[in-house]
C-alpha positions in Angstrom: 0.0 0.0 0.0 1.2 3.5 -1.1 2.3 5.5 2.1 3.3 9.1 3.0 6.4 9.5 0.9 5.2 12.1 -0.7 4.9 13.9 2.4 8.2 12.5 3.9 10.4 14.1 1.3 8.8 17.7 2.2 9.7 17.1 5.6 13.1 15.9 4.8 13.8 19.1 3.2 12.5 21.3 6.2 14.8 19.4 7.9 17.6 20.6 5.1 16.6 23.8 4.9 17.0 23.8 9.0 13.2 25.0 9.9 12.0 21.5 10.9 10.8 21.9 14.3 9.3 19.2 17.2 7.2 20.0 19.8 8.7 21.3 23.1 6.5 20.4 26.0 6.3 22.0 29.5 6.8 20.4 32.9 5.6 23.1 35.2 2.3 25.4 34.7 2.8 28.2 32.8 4.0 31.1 34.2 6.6 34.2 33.7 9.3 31.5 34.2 8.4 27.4 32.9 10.3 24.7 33.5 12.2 22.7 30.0 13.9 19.7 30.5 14.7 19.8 33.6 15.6 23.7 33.4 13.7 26.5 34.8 13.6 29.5 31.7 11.7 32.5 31.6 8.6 32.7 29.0 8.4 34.8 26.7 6.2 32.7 24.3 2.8 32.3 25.6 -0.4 34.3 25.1 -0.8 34.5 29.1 -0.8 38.5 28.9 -2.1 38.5 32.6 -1.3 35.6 34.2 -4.5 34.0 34.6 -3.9 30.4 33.3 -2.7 29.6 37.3 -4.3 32.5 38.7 -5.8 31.1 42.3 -9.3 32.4 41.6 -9.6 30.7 38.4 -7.8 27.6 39.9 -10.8 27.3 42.6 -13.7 28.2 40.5 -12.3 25.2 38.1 -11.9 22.6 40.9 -15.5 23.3 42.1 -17.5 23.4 39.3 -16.2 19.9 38.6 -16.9 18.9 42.2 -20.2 20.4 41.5 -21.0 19.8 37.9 -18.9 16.8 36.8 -15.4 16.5 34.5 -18.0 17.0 30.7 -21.2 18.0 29.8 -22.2 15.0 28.1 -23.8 17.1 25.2 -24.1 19.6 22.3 -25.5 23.0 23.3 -28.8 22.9 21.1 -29.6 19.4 22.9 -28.4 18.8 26.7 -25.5 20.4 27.0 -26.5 23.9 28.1 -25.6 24.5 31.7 -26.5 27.4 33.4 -23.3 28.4 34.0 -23.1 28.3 29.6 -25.9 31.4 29.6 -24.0 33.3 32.5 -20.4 33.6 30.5 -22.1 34.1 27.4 -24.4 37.6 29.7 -21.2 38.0 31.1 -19.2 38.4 27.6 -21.9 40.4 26.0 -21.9 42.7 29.3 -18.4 43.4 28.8 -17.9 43.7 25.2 -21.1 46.4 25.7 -23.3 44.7 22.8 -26.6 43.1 23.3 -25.6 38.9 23.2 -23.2 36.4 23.1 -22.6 32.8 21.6 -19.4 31.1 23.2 -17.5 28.1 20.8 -15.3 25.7 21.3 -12.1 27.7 20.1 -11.3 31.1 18.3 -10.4 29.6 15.3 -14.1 27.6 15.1 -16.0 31.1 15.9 -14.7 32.9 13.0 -15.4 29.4 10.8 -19.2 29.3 12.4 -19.6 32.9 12.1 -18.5 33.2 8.1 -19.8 30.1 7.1 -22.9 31.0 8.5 -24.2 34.2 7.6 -22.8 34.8 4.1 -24.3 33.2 0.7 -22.7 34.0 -2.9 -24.9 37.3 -3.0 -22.3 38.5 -0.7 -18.5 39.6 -0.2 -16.2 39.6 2.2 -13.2 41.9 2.5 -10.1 40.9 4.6 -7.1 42.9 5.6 -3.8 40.9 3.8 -2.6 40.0 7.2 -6.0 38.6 9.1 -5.3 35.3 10.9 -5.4 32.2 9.3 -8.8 31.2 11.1 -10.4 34.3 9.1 -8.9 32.7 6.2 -10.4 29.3 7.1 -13.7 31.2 7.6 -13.6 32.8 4.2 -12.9 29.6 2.3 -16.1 27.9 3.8 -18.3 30.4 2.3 -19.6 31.0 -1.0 -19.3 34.6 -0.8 -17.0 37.1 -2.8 -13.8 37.7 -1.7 -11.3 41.0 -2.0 -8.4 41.5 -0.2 -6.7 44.7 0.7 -3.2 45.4 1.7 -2.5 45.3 5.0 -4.0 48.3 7.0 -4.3 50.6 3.7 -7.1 52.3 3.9 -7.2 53.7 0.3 -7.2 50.1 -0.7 -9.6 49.2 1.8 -11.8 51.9 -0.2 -11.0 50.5 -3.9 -12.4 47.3 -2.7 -15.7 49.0 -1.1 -15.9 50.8 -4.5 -15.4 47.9 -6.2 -18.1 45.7 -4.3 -21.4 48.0 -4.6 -23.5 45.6 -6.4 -23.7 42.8 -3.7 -26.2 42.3 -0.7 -24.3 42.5 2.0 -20.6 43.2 2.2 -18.6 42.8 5.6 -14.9 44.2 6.3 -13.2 42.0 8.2 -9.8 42.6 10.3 -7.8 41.6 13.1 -7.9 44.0 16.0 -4.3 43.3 17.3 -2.6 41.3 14.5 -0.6 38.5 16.0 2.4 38.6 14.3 3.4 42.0 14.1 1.4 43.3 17.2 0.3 46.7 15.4 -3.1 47.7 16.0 -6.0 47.9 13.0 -6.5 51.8 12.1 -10.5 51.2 13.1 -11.8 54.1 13.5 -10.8 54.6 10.0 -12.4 51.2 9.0 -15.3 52.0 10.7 -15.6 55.4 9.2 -15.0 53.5 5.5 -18.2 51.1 6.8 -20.4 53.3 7.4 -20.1 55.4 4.0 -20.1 52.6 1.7 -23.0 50.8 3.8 -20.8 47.7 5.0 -20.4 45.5 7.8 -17.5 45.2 10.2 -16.3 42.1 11.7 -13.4 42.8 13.9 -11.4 39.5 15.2 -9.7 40.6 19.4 -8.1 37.9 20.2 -4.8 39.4 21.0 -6.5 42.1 22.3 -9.2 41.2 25.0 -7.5 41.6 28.1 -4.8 43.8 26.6 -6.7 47.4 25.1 -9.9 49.0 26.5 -11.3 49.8 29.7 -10.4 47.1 32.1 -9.6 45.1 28.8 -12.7 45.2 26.8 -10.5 44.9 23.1 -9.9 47.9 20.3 -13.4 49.0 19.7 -13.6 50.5 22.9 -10.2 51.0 22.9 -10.9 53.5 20.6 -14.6 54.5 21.7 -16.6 52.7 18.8 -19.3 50.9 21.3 -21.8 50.3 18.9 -20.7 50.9 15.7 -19.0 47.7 15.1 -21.3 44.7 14.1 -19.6 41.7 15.8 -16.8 41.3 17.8 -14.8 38.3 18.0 -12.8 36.3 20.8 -10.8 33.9 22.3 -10.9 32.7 26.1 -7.8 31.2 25.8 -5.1 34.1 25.5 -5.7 36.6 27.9 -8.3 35.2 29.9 -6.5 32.3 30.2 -8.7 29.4 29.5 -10.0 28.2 26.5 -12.9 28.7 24.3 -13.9 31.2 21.4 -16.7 34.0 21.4 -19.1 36.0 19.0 -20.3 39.3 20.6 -23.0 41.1 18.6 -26.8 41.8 18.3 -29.5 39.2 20.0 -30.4 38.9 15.8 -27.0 37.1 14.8 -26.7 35.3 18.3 -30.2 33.6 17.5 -29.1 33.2 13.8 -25.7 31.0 15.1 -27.4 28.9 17.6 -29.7 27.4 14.5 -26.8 28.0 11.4 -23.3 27.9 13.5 -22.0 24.4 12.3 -19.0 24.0 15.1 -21.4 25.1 18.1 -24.2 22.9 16.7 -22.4 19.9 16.3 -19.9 20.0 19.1 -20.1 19.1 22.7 -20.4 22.3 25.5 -17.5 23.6 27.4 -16.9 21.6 30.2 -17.8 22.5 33.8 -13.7 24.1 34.7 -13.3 25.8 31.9 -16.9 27.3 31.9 -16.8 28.5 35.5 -13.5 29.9 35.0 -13.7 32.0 32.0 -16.6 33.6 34.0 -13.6 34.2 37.0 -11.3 35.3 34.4 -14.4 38.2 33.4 -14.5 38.9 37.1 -10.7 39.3 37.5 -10.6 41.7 34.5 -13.2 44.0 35.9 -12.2 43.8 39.8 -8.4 43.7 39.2 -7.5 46.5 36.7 -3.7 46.9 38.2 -2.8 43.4 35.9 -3.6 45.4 32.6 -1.2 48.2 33.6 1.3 46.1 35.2 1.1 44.0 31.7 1.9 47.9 29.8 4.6 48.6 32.0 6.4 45.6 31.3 5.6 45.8 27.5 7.2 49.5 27.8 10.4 48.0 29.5 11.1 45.1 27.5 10.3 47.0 23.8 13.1 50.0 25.1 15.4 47.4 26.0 15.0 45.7 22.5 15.3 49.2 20.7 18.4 50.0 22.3 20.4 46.6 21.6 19.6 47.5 18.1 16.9 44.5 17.4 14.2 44.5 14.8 11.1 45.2 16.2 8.9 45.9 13.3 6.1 48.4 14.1 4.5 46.7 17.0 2.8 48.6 20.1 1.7 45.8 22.0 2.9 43.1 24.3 3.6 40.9 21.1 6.9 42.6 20.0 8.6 40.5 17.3 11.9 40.4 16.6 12.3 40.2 13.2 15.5 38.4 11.5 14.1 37.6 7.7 16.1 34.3 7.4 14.1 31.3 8.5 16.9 29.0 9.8 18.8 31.7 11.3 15.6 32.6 13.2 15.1 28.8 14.4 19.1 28.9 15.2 18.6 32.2 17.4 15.1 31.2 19.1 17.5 27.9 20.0 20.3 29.8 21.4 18.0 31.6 23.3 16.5 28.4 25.3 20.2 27.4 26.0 20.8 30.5 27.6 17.6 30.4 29.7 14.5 32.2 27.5 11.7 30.5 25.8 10.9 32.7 22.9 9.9 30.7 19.7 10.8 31.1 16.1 8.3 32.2 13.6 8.3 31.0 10.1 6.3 30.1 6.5 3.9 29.4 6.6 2.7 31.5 9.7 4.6 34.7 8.3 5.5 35.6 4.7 8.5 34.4 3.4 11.8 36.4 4.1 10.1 37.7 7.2 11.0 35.1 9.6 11.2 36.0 13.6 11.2 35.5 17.0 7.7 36.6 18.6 8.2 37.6 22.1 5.2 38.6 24.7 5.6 39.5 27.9 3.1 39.1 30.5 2.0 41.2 33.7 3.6 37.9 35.7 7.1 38.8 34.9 9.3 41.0 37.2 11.2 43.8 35.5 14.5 41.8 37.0 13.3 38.6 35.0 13.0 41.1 31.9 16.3 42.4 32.8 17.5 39.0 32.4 16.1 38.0 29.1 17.3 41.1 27.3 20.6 40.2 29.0 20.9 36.7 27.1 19.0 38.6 24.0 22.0 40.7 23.3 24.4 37.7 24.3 22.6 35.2 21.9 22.5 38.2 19.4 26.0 39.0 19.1 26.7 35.5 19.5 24.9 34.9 15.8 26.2 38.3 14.7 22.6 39.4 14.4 23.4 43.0 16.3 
């Protein structure tokens, strides 16, 4: 029988080409420092912005819903698998994101799937910024709708496409609100104000920045005071509030509409108990413990001066995600690697996540870390740096 050759060969040349990479697993919780093999290293590669995968309130409201409510649900939503504790995150969500409902899924990547799949037909078009994540992509592809693309965060192209796409019924901008590879923020007031001229839609994906922009961390549109004006928001429970699980915050109209057209929440089983109950803490923590959001922004501050004045590559970003941009693939795996000997997680980036020639290393810090611990990483930065004569 015919195997995976095929498939072999183009791993035997990522191997060649030196941007083959295996999993590396963690043997502690994660935290501003993790344990690998053996040796404790500081993180600079998760999505934790505030800390609250191990924070203790989320730990306890985890371990007693499942003393409470059992380990699974035992059911899809539209069925038996609707707790109450399901309709309280989703009034929570919609509560803080200031809209009128919310729908929660299994994952970011499967809300902007169910929510593109669902609501556009081939009278319609979609129009994505160039660098959207690749679960907007996915999204896209399942529909039968139109497509244009504009270049990234150009709004003059932005407008050519609007122009472009008069003659369909419904046409929705879609865009990142903190893209995750470059960690520059979408110009939305600007999108908005494009939206609302030619009679569009806007779809704006927060992922990177629930938690991160907006009062007590409500994302970019009220980052930048457009409660209201934006037609759905969408997020993850897994970056900055620390658990897992997607979100769709919008009108009650396109809440109803995805609990009877959403394919991945109709077909797959409810959050469990623990991670239910504690994205609801993780809500609670944003709103009661504001000081994590500012600590996270004074240790962004810190860590992008220190990476300026080494001389580093760090792109356009004003965010916690601050890459550190190198171009060459291998030589970005090679860094990222000399890095972990010396003591800091921070993981290369390459094709397909970024373009080609625009390999990196993507750091974020967290609100967890200690300006010493930063100290330290931009210590073995410039040592691993020089090292590989990259400053």
């Amino acid at each position: 029988m015919k195997g995976f050759e095929y498939l072999q060969s183009e791993l035997d040349e990522m191997k060649k080409q030196g941007t083959f990479r295996t999993l590396i697993p963690l043997e502690s919780d994660q935290g501003a420092k993790v344990i690998i093999n053996g040796k404790e290293v500081i993180q600079l590669s998760s999505n934790n912005y505030l800390g609250l995968t191990s924070h203790p309130r989320l730990r306890k409201a985890a371990l007693e819903a499942v003393e409470n409510f059992g380990a699974g649900t035992g059911s899809v939503r539209t069925i038996a698998g609707t707790f109450t504790m399901h309709k309280e995150l989703e009034e929570k969500l919609a509560e803080f994101k200031h809209t009128e409902a919310a729908l929660v899924f299994q994952s970011g990547f499967t809300t902007n799937q169910g929510v593109l799949s669902s609501i556009l037909t081939k009278e319609d078009v979609v129009i994505s910024d160039a660098l959207n994540h690749a679960s907007i992509i996915d999204g896209i592809r399942l529909t039968k709708a139109a497509r244009k693309v504009y270049n990234h965060v150009d709004m003059a192209d932005l407008e050519r496409a609007l122009q472009e796409s008069k003659d369909f019924r419904v046409r929705i901008i879609v865009t990142d609100g903190v893209f995750s590879m470059d960690g520059n923020i979408a110009p939305l007031p600007e999108i908005v104000d494009l939206a609302e001229k030619y009679d569009a839609l806007v779809m704006v994906d927060d992922a990177h920045a629930s938690g991160v922009l907006g009062e007590n961390g409500r994302g970019t549109v009220n980052h930048f005071g457009l409660d209201g004006r934006v037609h759905i928001q969408v997020g993850t429970l897994s970056k900055a509030i620390g658990v897992l699980g997607g979100y769709v915050a919008s009108s009650r109209t396109l809440i109803d509409y995805l609990i009877h057209r959403g394919r991945p929440f109709l077909f797959s089983t409810s959050h469990p108990p623990a991670v239910t109950a504690a994205c609801s803490e993780a809500i609670r923590v944003l709103l009661e413990e504001p000081h994590l959001i500012e600590r996270l922004w004074e240790n962004t501050t810190f860590f992008k001066d220190g990476l300026n004045h080494l001389g580093f590559n760090i792109g356009k970003s004003n965010t916690p995600i601050t890459p550190v941009i190198l171009g060459d693939e291998a030589l970005s795996h090679q860094f990222s690697d000399k890095l972990l000997e010396y003591g800091v997680f921070a993981q290369g980036i390459a094709f397909p996540t970024v373009a080609k020639g625009l390999a990196r290393v993507r750091t974020i810090v967290t609100a967890e870390h200690t300006e010493d611990q930063l100290q330290e990483a931009l210590d073995i930065f410039e040592k691993a740096g020089r090292e590989l004569q990259i400053i």
